[in-house]
N, C-alpha and C positions, 0 to 999 in steps of 0.2 A: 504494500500500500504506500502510494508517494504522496506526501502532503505539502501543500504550495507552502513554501516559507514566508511568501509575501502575503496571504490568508492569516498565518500562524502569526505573523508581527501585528497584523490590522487589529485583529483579535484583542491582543495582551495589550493595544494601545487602547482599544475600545473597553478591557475592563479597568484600566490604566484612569481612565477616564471615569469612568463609574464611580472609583474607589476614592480619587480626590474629590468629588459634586458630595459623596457621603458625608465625608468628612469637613469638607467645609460647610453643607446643611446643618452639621452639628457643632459648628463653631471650634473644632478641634484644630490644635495643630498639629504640623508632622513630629513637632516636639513630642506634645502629648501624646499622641499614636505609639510613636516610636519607646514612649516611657514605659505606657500600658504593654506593650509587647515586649517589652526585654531587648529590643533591637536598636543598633544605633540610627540617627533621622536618616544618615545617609540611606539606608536600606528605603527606608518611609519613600523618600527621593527618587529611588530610583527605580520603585514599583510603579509610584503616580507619573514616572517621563515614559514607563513600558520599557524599561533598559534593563529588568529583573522579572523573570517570571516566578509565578508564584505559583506553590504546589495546594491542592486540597487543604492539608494541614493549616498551613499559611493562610489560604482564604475564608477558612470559618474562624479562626483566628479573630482576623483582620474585622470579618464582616461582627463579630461579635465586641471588638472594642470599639465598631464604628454606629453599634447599637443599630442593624439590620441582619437580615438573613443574607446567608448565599445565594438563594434564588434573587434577594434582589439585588442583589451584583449581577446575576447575571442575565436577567433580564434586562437590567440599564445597561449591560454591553452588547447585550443583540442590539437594545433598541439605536445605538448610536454604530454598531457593523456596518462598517463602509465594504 
């Protein structure tokens, strides 16, 4: 199975995108984020530029300190799939 790399980047920029509208909904910054998760901002940083993919783990994680579900991560990343 050969999967388009340029699909696979659209993708992690469009939950990339998701995951910062989250977090700025909720007045968070990547400070905070990055507190609540144990990780340093740079990581925060470079999930919301899509230059870090982020595994399952990581996005119930994510979508639970940003006070949402995974489905609606990923829903707001279909709905913005270029």
């Amino acid at each position: 199975m050969h999967v388009d790399s340029d699909l696979l980047r659209a993708r992690r920029v469009s939950l990339a995108q998701a995951i910062r509208s989250a977090r700025l909904q909720r007045k968070l910054t990547q400070s905070d984020v990055s507190s609540a998760l144990g990780v340093p901002q740079s990581w925060v940083s470079n999930v919301e530029a899509g230059a870090r993919r982020v595994d399952v783990a990581e996005l119930i994680e994510l979508a639970s300190v940003l006070g949402v579900s995974t489905s609606d991560l990923i829903i707001a990343m279909e709905a913005t799939d270029v």
